[in-house]
PyMOL CGO cylinders between C-alpha atoms (Angstrom):
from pymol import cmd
from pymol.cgo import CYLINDER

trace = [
    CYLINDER, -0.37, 22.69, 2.61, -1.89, 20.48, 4.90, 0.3, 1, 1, 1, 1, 1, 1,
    CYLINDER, -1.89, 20.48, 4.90, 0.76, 18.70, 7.47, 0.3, 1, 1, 1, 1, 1, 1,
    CYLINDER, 0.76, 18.70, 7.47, 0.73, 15.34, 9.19, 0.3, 1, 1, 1, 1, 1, 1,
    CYLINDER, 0.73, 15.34, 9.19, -0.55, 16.73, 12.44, 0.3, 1, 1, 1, 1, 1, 1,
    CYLINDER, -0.55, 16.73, 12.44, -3.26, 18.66, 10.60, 0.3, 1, 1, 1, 1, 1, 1,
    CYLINDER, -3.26, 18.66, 10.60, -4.14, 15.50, 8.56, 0.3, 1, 1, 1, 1, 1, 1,
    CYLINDER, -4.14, 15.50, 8.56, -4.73, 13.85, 11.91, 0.3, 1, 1, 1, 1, 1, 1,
    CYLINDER, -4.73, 13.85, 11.91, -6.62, 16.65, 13.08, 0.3, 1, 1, 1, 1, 1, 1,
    CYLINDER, -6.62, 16.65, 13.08, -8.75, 16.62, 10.39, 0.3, 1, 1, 1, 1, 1, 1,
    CYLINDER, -8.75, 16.62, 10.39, -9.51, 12.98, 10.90, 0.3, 1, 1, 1, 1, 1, 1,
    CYLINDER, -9.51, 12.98, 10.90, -10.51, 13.17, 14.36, 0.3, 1, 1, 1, 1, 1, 1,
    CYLINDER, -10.51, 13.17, 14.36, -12.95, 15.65, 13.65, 0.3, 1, 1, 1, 1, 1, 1,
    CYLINDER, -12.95, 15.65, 13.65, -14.41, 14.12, 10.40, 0.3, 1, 1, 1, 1, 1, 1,
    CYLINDER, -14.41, 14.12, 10.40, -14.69, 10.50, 11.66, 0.3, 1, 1, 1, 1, 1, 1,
    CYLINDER, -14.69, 10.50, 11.66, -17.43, 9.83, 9.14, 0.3, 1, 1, 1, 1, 1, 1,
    CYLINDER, -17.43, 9.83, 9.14, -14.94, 10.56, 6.79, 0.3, 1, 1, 1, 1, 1, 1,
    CYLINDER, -14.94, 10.56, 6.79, -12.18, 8.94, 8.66, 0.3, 1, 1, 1, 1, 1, 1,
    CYLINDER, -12.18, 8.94, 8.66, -13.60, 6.04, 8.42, 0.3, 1, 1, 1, 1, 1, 1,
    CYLINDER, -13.60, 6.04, 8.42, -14.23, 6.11, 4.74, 0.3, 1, 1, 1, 1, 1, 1,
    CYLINDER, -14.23, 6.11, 4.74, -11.02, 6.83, 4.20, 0.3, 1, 1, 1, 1, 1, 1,
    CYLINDER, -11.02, 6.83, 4.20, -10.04, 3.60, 5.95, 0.3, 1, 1, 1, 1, 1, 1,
    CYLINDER, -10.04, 3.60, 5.95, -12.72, 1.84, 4.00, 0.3, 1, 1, 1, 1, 1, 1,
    CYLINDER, -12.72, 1.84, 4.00, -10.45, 2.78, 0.54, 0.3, 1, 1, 1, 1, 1, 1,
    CYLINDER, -10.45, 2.78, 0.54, -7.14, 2.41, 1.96, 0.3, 1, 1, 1, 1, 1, 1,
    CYLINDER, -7.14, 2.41, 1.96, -8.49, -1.18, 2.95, 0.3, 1, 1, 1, 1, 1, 1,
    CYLINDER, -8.49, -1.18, 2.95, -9.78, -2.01, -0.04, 0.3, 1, 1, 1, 1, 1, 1,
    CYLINDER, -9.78, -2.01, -0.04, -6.38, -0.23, -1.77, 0.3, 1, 1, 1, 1, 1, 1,
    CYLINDER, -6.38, -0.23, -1.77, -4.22, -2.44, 0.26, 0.3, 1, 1, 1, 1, 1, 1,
    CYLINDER, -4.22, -2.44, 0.26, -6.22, -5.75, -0.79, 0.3, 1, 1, 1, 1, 1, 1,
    CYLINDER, -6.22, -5.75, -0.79, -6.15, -4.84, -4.67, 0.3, 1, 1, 1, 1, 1, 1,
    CYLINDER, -6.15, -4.84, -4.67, -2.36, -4.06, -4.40, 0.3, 1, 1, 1, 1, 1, 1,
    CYLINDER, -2.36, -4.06, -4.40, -1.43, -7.07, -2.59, 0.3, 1, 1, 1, 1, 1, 1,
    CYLINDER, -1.43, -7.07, -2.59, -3.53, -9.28, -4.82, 0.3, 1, 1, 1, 1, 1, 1,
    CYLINDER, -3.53, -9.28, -4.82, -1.39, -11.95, -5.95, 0.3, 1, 1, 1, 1, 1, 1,
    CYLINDER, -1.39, -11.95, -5.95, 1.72, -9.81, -5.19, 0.3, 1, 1, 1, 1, 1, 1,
    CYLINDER, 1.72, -9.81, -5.19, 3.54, -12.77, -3.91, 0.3, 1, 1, 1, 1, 1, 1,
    CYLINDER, 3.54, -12.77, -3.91, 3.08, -15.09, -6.59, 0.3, 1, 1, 1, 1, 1, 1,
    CYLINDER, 3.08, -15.09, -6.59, 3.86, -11.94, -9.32, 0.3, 1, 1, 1, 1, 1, 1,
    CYLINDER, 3.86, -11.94, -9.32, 7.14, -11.83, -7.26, 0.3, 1, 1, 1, 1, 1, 1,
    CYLINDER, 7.14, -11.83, -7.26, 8.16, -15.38, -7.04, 0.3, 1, 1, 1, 1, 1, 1,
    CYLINDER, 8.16, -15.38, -7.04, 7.80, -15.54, -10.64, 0.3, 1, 1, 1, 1, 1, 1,
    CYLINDER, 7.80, -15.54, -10.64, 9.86, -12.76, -11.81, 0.3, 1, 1, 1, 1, 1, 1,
    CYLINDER, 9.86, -12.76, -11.81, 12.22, -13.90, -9.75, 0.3, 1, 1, 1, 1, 1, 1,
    CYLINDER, 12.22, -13.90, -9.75, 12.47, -17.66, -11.00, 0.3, 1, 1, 1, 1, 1, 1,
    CYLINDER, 12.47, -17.66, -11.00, 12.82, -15.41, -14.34, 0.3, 1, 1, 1, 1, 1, 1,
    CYLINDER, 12.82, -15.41, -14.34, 15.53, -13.25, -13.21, 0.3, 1, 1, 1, 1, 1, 1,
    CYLINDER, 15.53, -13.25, -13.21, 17.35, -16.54, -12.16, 0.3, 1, 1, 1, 1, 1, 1,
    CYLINDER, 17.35, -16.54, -12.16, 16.61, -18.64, -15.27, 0.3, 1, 1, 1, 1, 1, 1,
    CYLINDER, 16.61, -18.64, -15.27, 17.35, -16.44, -17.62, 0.3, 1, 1, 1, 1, 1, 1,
    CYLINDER, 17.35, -16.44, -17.62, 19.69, -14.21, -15.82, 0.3, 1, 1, 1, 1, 1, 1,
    CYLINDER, 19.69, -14.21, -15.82, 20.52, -10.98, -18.48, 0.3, 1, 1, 1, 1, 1, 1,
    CYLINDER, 20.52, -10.98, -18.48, 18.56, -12.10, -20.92, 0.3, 1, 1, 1, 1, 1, 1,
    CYLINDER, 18.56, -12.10, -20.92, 15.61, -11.74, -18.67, 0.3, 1, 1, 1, 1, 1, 1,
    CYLINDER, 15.61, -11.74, -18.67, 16.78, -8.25, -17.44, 0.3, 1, 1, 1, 1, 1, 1,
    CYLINDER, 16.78, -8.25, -17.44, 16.84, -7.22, -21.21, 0.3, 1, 1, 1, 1, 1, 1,
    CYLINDER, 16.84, -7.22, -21.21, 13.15, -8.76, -21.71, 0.3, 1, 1, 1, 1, 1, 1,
    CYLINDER, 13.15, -8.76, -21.71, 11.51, -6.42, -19.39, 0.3, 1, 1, 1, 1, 1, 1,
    CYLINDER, 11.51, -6.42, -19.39, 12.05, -8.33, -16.01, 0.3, 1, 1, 1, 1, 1, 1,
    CYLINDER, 12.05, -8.33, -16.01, 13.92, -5.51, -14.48, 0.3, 1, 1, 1, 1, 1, 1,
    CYLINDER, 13.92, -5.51, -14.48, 10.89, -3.01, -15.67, 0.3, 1, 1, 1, 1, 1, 1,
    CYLINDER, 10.89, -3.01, -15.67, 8.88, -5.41, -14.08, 0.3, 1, 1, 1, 1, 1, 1,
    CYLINDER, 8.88, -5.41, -14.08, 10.43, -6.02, -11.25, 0.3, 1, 1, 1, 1, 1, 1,
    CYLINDER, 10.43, -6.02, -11.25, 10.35, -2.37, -10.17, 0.3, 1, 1, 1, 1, 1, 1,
    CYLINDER, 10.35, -2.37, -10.17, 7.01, -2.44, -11.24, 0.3, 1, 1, 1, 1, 1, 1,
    CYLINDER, 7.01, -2.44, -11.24, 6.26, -4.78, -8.41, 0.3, 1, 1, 1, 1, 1, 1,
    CYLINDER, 6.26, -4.78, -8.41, 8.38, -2.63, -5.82, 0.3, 1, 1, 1, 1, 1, 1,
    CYLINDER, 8.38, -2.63, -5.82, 6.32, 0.04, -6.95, 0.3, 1, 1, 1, 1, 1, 1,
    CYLINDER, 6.32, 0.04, -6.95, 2.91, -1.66, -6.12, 0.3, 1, 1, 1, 1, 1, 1,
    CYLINDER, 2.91, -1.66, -6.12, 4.42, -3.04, -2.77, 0.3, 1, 1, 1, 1, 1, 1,
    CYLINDER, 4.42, -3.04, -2.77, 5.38, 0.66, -1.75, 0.3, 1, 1, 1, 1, 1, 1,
    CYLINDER, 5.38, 0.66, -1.75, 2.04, 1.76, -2.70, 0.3, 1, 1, 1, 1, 1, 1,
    CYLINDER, 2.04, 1.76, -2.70, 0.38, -1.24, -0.29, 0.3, 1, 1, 1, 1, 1, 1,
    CYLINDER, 0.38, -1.24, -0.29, 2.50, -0.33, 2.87, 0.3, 1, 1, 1, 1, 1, 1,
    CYLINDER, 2.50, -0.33, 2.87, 1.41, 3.00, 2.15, 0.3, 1, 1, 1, 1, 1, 1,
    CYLINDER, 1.41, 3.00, 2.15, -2.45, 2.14, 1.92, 0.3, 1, 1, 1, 1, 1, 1,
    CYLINDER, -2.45, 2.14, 1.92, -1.62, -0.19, 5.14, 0.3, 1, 1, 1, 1, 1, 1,
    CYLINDER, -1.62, -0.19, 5.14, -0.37, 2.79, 7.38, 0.3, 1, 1, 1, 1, 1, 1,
    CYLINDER, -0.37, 2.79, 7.38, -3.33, 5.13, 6.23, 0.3, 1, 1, 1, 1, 1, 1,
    CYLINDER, -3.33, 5.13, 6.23, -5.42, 2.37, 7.29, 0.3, 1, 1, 1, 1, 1, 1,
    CYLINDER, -5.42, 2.37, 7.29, -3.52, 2.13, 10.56, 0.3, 1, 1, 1, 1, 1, 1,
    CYLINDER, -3.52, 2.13, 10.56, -3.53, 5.82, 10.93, 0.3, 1, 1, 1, 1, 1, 1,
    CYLINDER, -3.53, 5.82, 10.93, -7.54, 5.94, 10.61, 0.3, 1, 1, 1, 1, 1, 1,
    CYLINDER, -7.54, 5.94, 10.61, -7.70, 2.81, 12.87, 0.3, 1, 1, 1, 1, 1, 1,
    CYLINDER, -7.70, 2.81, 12.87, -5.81, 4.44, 15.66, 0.3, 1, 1, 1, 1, 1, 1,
    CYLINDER, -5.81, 4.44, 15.66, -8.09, 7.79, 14.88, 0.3, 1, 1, 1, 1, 1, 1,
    CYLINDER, -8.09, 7.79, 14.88, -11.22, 6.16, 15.08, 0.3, 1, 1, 1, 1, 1, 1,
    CYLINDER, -11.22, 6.16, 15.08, -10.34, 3.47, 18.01, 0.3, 1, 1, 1, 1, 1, 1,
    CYLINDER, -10.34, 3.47, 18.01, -9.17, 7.18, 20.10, 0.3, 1, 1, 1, 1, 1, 1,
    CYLINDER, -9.17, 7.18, 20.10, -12.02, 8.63, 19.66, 0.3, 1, 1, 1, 1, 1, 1,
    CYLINDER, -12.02, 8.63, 19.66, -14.27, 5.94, 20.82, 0.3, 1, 1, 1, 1, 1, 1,
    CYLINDER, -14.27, 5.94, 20.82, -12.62, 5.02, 24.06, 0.3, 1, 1, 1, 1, 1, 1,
    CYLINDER, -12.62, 5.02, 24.06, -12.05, 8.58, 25.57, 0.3, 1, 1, 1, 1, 1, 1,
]
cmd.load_cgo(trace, "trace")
C-alpha cells in the first residue's frame, strides 16, 4: 500500500505527472464547487420553509448529498495544494 510519505515521494520524482495530477484535482475542485453555494442556500431556504415536510421530500438526502460533494472539493483542493507545494520545491532548490 502506498503511504502519504511515499505518495509524496512519488510526486517529486514524477513531476510530469505531478503536475497532471494537479491539472485534475484543479479541474475536480472547479466542477465540485460549481454552483455549490447556490445548491446550498436553496436547500436550506427548503429545509426552513417546509421544515419536516421537506426532510421527508428528499432534502435531507440532498443535503448530505451536498456535504458529500463539498468533502470531495476540499479533498481535490489539498491534492492540488499537495502537488503545488511538490512542484514549487522542486523548482526553487
Amino acid at each position: 500500500m502506498l503511504t502519504i510519505s511515499g505518495f509524496i515521494g512519488w510526486l517529486r520524482r514524477h513531476r510530469i505527472a505531478c503536475f497532471g495530477v494537479m491539472v485534475l484535482s484543479f479541474i475536480s475542485f472547479g466542477l465540485l464547487t460549481l454552483d455549490l453555494v447556490r445548491l446550498v442556500s436553496a436547500n436550506a431556504a427548503l429545509l426552513s420553509d417546509d421544515g419536516w415536510q421537506g426532510l421527508q421530500d428528499g432534502g435531507l438526502r440532498q443535503l448530505l448529498e451536498l456535504l458529500a460533494s463539498t468533502f470531495a472539493a476540499m479533498a481535490a483542493w489539498l491534492l492540488f495544494k499537495v502537488c503545488e507545494t511538490v512542484l514549487v520545491q522542486s523548482w526553487t532548490r
